[in-house]
PDB file of N, CA, C and O in Angstrom:
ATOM      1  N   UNK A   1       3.786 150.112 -59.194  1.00  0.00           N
ATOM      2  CA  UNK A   1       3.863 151.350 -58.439  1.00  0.00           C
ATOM      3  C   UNK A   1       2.467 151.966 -58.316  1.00  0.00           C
ATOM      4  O   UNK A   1       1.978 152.170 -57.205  1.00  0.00           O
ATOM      5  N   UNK A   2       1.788 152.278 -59.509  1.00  0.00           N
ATOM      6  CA  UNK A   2       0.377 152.522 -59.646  1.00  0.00           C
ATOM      7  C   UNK A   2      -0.729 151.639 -58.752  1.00  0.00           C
ATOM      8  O   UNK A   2      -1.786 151.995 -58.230  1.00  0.00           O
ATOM      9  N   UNK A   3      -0.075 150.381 -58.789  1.00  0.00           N
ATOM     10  CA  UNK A   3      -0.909 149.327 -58.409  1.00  0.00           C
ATOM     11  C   UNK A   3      -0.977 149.418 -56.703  1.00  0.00           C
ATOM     12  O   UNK A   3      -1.913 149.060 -55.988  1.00  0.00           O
ATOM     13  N   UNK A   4       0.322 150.015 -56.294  1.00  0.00           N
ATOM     14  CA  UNK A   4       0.399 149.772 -54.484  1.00  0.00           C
ATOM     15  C   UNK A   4      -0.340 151.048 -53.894  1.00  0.00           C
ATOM     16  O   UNK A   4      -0.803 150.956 -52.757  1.00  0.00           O
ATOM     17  N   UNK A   5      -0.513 152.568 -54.805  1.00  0.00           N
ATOM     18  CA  UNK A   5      -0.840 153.327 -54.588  1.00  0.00           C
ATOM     19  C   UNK A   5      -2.292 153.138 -54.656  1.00  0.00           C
ATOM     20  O   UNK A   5      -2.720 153.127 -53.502  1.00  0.00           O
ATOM     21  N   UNK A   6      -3.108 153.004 -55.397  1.00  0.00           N
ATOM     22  CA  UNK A   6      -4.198 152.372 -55.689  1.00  0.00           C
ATOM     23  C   UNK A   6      -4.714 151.615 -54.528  1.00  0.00           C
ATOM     24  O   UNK A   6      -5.742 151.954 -53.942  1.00  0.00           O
ATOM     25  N   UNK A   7      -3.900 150.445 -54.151  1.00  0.00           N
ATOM     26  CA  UNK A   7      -4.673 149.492 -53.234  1.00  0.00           C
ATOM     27  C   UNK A   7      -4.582 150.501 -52.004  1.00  0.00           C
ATOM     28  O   UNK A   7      -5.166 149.952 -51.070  1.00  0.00           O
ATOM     29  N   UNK A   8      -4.073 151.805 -51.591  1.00  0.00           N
ATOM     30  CA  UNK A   8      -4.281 152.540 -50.530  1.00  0.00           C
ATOM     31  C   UNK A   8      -5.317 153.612 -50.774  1.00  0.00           C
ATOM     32  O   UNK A   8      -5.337 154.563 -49.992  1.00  0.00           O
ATOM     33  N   UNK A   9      -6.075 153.569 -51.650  1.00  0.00           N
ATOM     34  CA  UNK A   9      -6.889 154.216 -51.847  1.00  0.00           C
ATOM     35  C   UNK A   9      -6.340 155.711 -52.501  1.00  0.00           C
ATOM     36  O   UNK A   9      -6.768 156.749 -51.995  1.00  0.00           O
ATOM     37  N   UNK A  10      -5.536 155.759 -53.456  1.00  0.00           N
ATOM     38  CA  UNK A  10      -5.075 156.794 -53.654  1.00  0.00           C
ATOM     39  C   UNK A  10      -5.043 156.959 -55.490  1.00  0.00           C
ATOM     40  O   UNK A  10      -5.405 156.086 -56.278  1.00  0.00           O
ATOM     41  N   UNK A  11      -4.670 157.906 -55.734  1.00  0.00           N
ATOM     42  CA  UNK A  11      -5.435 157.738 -57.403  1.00  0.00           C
ATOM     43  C   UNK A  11      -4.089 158.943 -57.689  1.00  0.00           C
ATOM     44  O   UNK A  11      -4.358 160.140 -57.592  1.00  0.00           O
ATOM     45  N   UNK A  12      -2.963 158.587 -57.966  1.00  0.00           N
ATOM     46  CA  UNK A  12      -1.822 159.193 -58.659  1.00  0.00           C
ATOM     47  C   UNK A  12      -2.460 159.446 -60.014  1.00  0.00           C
ATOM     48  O   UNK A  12      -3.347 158.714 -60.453  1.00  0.00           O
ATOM     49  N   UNK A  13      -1.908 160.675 -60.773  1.00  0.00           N
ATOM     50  CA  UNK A  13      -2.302 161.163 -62.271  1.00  0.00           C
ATOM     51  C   UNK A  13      -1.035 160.576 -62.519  1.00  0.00           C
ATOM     52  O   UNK A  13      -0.061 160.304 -61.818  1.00  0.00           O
ATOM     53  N   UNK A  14      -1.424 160.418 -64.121  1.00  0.00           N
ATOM     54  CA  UNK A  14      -0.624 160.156 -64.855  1.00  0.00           C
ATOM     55  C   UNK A  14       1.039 160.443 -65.105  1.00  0.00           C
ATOM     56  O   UNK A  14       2.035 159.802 -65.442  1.00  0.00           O
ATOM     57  N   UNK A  15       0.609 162.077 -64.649  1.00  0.00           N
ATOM     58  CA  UNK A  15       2.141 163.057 -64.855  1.00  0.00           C
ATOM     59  C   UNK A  15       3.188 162.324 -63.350  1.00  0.00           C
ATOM     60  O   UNK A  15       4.218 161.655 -63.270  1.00  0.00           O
ATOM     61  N   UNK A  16       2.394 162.808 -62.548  1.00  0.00           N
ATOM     62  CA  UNK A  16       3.292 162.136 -61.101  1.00  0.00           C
ATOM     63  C   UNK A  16       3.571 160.303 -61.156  1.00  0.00           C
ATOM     64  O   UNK A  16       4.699 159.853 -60.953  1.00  0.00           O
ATOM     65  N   UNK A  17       2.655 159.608 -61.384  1.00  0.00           N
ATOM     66  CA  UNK A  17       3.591 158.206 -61.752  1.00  0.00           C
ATOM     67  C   UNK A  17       4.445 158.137 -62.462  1.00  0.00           C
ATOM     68  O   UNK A  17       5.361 157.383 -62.133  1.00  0.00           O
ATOM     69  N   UNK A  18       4.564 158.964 -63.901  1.00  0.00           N
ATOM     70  CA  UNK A  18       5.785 158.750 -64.773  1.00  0.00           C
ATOM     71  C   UNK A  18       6.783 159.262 -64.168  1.00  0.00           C
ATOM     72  O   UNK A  18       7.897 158.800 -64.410  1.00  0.00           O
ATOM     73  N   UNK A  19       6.644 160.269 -63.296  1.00  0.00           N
ATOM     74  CA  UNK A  19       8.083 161.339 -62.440  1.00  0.00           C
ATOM     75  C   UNK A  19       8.344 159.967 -61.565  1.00  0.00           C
ATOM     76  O   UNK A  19       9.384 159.316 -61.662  1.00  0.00           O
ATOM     77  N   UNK A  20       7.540 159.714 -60.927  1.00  0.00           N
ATOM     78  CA  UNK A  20       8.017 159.301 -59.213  1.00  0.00           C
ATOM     79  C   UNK A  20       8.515 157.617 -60.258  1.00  0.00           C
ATOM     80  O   UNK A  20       9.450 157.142 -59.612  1.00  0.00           O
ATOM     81  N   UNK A  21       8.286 156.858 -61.263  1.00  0.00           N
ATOM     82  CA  UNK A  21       8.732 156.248 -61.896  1.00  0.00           C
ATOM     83  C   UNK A  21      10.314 156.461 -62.481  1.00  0.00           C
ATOM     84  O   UNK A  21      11.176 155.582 -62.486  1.00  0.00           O
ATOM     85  N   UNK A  22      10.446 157.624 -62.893  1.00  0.00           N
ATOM     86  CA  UNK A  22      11.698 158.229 -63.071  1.00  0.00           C
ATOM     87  C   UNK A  22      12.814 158.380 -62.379  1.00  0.00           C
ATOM     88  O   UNK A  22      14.002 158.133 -62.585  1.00  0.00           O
ATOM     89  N   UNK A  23      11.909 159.045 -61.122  1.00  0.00           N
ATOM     90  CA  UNK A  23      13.185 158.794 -59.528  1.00  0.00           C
ATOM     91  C   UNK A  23      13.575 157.590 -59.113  1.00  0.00           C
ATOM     92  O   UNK A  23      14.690 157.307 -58.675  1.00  0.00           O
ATOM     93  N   UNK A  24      12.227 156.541 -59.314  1.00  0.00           N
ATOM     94  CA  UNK A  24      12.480 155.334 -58.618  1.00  0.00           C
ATOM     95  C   UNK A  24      13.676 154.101 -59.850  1.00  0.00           C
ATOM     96  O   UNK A  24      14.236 153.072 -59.473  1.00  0.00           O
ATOM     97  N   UNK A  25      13.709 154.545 -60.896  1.00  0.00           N
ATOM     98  CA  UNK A  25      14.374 154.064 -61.969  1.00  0.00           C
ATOM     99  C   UNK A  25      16.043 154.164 -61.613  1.00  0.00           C
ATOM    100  O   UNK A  25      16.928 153.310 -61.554  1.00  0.00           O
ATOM    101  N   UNK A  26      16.019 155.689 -61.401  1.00  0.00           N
ATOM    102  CA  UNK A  26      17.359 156.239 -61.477  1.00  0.00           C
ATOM    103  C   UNK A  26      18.006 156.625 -60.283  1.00  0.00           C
ATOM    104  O   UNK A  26      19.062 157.255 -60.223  1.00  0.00           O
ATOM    105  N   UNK A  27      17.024 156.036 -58.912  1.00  0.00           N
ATOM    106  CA  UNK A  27      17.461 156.650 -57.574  1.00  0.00           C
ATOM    107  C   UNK A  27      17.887 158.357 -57.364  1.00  0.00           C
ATOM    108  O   UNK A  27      18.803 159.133 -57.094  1.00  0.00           O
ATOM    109  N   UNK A  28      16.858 158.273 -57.617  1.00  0.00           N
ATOM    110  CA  UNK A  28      16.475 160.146 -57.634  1.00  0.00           C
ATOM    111  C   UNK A  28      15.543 160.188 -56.461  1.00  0.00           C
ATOM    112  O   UNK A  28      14.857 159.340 -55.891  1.00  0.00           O
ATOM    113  N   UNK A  29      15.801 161.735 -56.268  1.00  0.00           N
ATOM    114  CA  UNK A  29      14.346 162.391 -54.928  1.00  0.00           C
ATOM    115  C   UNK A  29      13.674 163.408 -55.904  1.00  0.00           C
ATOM    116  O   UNK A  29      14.113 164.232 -56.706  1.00  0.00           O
ATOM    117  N   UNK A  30      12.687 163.095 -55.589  1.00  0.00           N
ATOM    118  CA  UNK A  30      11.556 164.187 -56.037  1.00  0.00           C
ATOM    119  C   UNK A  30      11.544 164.924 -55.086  1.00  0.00           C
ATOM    120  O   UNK A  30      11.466 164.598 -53.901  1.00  0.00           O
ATOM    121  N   UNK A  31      11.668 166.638 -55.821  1.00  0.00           N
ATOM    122  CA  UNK A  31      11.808 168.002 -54.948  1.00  0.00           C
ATOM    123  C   UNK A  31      10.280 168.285 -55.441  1.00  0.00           C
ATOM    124  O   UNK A  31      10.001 168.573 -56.605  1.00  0.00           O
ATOM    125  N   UNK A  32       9.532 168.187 -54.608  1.00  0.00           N
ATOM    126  CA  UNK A  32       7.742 169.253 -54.256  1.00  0.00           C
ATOM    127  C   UNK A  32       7.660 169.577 -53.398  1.00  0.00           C
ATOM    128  O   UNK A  32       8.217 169.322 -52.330  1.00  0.00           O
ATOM    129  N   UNK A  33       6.716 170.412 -53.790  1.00  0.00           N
ATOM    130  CA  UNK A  33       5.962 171.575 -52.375  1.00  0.00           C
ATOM    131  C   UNK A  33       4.595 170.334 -52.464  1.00  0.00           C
ATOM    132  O   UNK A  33       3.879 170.635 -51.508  1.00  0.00           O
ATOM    133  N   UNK A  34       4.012 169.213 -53.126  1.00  0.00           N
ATOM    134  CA  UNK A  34       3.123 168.373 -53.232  1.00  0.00           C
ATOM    135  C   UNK A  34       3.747 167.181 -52.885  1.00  0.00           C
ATOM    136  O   UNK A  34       3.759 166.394 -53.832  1.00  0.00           O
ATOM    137  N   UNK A  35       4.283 166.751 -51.850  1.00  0.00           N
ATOM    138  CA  UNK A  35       4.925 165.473 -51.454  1.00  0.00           C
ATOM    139  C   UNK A  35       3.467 164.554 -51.153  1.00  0.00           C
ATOM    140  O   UNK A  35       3.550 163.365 -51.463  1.00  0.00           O
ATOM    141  N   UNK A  36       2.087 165.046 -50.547  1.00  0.00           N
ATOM    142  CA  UNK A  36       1.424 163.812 -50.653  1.00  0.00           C
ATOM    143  C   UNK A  36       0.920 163.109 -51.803  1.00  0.00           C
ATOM    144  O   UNK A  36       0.230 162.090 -51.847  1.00  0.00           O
ATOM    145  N   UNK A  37       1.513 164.031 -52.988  1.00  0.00           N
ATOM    146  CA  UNK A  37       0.909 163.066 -54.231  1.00  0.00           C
ATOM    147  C   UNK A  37       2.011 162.088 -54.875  1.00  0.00           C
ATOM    148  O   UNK A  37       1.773 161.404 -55.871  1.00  0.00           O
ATOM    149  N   UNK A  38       3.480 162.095 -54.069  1.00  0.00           N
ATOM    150  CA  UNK A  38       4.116 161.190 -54.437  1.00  0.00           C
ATOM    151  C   UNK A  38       4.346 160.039 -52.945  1.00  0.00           C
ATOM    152  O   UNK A  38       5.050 159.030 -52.894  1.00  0.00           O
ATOM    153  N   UNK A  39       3.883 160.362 -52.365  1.00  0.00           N
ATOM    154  CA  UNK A  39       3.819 159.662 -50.908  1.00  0.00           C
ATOM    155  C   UNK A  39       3.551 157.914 -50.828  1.00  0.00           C
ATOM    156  O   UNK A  39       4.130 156.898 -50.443  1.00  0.00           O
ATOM    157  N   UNK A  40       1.872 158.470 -51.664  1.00  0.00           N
ATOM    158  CA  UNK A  40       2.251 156.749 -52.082  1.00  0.00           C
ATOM    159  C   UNK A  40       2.732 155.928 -53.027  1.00  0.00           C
ATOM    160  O   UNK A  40       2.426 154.742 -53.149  1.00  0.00           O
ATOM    161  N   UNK A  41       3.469 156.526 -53.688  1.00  0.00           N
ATOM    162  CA  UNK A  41       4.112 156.029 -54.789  1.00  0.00           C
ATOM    163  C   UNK A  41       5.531 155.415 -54.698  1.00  0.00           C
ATOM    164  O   UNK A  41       6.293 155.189 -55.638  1.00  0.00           O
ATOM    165  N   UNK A  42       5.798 155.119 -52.961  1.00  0.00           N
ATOM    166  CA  UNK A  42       6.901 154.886 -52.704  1.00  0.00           C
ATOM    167  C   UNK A  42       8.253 155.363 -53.023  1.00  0.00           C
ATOM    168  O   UNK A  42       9.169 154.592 -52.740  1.00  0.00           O
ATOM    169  N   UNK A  43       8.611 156.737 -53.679  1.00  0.00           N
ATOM    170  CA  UNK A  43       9.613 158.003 -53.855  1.00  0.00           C
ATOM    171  C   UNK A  43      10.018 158.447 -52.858  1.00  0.00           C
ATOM    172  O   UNK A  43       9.229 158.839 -51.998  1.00  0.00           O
ATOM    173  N   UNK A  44      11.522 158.521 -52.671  1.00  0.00           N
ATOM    174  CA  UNK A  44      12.044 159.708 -51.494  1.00  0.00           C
ATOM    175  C   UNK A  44      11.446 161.317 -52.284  1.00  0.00           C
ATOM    176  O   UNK A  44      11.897 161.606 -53.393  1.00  0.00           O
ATOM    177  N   UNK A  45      10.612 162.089 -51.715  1.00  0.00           N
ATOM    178  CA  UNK A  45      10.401 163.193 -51.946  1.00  0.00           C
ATOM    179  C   UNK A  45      10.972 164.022 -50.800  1.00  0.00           C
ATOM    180  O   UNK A  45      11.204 163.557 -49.684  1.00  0.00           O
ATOM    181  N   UNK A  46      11.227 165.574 -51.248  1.00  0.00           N
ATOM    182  CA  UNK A  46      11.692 166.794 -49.956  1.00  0.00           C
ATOM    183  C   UNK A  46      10.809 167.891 -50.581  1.00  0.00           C
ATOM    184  O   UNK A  46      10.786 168.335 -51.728  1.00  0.00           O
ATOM    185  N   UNK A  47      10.041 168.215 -49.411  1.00  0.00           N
ATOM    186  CA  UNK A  47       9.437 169.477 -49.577  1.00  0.00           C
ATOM    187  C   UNK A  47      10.552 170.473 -49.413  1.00  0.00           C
ATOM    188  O   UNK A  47      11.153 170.542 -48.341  1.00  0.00           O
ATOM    189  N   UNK A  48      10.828 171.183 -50.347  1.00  0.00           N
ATOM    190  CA  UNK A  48      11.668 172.235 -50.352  1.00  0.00           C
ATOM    191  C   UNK A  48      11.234 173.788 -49.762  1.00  0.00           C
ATOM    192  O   UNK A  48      11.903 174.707 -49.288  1.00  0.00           O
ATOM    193  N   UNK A  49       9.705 173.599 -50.046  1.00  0.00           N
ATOM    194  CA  UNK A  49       9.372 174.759 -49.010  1.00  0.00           C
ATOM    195  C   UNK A  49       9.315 175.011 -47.747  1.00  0.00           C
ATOM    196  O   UNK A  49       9.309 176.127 -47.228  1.00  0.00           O
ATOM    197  N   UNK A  50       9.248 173.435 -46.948  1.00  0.00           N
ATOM    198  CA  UNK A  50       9.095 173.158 -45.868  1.00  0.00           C
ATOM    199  C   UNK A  50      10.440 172.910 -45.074  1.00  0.00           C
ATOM    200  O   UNK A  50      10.626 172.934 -43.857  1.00  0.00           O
ATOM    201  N   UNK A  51      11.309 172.670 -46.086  1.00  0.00           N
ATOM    202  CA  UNK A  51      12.862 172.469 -45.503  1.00  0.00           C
ATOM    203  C   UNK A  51      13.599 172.970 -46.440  1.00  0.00           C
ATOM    204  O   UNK A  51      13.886 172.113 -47.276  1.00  0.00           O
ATOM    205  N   UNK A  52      14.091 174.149 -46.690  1.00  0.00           N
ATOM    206  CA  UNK A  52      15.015 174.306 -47.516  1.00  0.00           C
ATOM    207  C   UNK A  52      16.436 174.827 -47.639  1.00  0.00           C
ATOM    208  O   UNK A  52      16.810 175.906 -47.179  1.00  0.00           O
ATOM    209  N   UNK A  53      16.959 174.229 -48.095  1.00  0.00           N
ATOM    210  CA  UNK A  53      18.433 174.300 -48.440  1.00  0.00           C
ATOM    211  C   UNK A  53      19.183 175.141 -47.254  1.00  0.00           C
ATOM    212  O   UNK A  53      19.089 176.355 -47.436  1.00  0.00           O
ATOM    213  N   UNK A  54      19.843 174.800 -46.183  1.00  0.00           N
ATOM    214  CA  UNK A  54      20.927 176.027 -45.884  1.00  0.00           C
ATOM    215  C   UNK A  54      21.427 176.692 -46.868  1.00  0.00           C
ATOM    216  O   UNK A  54      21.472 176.365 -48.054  1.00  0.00           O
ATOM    217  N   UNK A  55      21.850 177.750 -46.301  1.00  0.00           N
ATOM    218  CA  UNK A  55      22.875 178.517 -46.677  1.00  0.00           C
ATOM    219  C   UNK A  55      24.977 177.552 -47.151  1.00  0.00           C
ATOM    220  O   UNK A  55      25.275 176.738 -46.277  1.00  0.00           O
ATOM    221  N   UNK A  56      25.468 177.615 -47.662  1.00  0.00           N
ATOM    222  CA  UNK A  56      26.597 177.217 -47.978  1.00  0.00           C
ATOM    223  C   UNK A  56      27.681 178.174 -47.452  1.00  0.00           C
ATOM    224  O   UNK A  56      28.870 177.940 -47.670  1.00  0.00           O
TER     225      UNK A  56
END
């Protein structure tokens, strides 16, 4: 995961590979207002600020 992000020129920290590792483990989405730092890490992310939730 580190490795594909990397070959795009991109330098994930530590904290966001273990998350976007976590989602990708358990088929989870990562909720950020920072979706390009999981972008290349191949994660469904949702900016929640940018789209958020209707109303119910």
């Amino acid at each position: 995961m580190e490795e594909a992000a990397s070959a795009q020129g991109k330098n994930p920290g530590l904290a966001d590979t273990l998350i976007a590792a976590s989602a990708a483990t358990n088929d989870l989405t990562v909720i950020t207002a920072n979706v390009r730092h999981f972008e290349a890490l191949g994660v469904w992310c949702w900016n929640i600020l940018k789209d958020p939730p209707g109303p119910d």
